[in-house]
C-alpha positions in Angstrom: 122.6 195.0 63.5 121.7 195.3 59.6 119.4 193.1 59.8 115.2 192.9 58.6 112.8 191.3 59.7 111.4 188.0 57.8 108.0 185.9 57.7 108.2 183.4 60.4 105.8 180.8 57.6 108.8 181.3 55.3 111.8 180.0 57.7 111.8 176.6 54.9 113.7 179.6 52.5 116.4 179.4 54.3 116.9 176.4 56.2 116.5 173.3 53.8 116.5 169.6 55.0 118.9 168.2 51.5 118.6 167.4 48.3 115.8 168.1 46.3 114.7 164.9 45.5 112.6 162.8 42.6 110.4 159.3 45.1 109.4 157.2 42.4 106.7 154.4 43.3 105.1 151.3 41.1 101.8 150.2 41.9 100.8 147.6 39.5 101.7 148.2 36.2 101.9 152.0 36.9 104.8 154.7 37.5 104.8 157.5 39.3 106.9 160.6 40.0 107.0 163.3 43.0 108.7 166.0 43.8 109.7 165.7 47.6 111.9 168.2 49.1 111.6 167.5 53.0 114.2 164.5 53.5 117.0 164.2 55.1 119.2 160.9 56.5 118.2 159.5 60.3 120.3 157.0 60.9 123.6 154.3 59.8 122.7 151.1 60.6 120.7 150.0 59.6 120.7 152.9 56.6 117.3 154.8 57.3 116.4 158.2 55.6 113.1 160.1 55.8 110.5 162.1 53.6 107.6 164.2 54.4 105.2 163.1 51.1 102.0 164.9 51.3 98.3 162.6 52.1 97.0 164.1 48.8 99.7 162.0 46.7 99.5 159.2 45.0 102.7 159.0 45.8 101.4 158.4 49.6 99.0 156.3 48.6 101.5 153.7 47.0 103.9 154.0 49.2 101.6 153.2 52.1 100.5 149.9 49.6 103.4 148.8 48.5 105.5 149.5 51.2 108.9 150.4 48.7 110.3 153.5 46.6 113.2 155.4 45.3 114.7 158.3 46.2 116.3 159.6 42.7 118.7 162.3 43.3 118.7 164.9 40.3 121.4 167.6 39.4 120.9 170.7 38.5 120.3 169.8 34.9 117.1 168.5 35.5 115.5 171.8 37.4 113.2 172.1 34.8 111.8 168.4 34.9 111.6 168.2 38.9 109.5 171.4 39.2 107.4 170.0 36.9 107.2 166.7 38.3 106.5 168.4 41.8 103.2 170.5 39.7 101.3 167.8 37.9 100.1 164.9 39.1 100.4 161.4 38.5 96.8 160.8 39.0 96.5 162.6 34.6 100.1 161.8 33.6 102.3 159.7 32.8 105.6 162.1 34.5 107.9 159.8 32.6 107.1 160.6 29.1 105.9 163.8 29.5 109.0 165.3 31.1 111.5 162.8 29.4 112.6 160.8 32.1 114.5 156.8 31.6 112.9 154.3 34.0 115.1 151.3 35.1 114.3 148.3 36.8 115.5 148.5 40.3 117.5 145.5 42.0 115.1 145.0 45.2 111.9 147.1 44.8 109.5 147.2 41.6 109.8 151.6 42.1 111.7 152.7 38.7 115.4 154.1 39.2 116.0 157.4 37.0 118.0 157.0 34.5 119.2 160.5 34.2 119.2 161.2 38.5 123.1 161.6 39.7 122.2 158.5 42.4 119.1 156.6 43.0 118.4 154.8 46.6 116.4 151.6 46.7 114.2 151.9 50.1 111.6 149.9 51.9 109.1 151.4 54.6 111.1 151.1 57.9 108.2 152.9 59.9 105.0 154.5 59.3 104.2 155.8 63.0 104.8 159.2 62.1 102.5 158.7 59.0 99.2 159.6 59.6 100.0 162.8 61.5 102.8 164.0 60.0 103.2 162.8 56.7 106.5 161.5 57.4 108.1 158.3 55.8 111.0 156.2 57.9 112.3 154.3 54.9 115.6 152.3 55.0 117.9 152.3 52.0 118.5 148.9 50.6 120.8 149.8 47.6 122.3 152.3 46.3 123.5 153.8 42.7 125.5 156.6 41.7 126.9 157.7 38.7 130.7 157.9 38.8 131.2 160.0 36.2 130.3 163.1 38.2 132.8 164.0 40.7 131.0 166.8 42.1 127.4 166.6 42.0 125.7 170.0 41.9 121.9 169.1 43.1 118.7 170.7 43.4 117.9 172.4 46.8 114.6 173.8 47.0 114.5 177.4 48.5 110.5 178.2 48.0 108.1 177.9 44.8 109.8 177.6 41.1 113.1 178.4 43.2 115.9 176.1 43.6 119.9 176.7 43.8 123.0 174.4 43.4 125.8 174.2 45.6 128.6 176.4 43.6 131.8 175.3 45.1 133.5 172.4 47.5 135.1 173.5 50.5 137.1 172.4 52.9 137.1 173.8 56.6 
């Protein structure tokens, strides 16, 4: 076997939940942006995803307020904005204008869509019982948008730190 031996903290380098993803939240007259990269879809029906947003966010603490978000999907074009979303907080700054970013009034939830995100998913929380010891968000998508121009969307998967990489290539098994 040609094979090394690896870090057992670092397994999250190689085996990634999805998408890198952009959870916006409103609270008041106030925006915020975070970088989440621990979600992944639970269930169908009703449509249910869920993140892992760290207790130290204000993202966390308007989610657990409000009770709404969206999960904004970016492309690989916007690397540069979600790592820098994902190191600053929204407690100082305003993410949207210092990183360039188009908020959009959502249909069902007062969280801003991304303007320049590949697909943005209007959620509510579904279930906080995993909340408090986990960090873990069951939300359930209410509606969805996605840009139809883009025929093969090449998004962000977080691999560790400033690293990310983009899916290259379509197969089909």
């Amino acid at each position: 076997m040609n094979k090394r031996n690896y870090p057992a903290d670092k397994f999250n380098a190689l085996l990634q939940s999805g998408e890198t993803v952009l959870v916006t939240t409103r609270n008041g007259d106030r925006n915020n942006i975070m970088t989440v990269a621990w979600q992944t879809p639970l269930d169908f029906k009703p449509a249910l995803t869920l993140c892992v947003i760290n207790s130290d966010s204000l993202t966390y603490e308007n989610l657990l307020e409000t009770g709404e978000c969206v999960i904004n999907i970016p492309t690989g074009e916007l690397a540069a904005q979600t790592l820098g979303c994902g190191s600053s907080t929204g407690r100082e700054t305003d993410k949207f204008r210092k990183f360039g970013l188009t908020p959009v009034r959502g249909e069902t939830v007062k969280a801003p869509l991304i303007d320049e995100c590949y697909a943005n998913l209007e959620c509510r929380l579904h279930d906080s019982s995993m909340v408090k010891k986990y960090d873990l968000f069951i939300l359930e998508v209410l509606k969805v948008w996605i840009d139809g121009s883009v025929k093969v969307p090449r998004t962000l998967h977080h691999i560790s730190g400033d690293e990310f990489f983009v899916p290259g290539e379509k197969i089909h098994g």
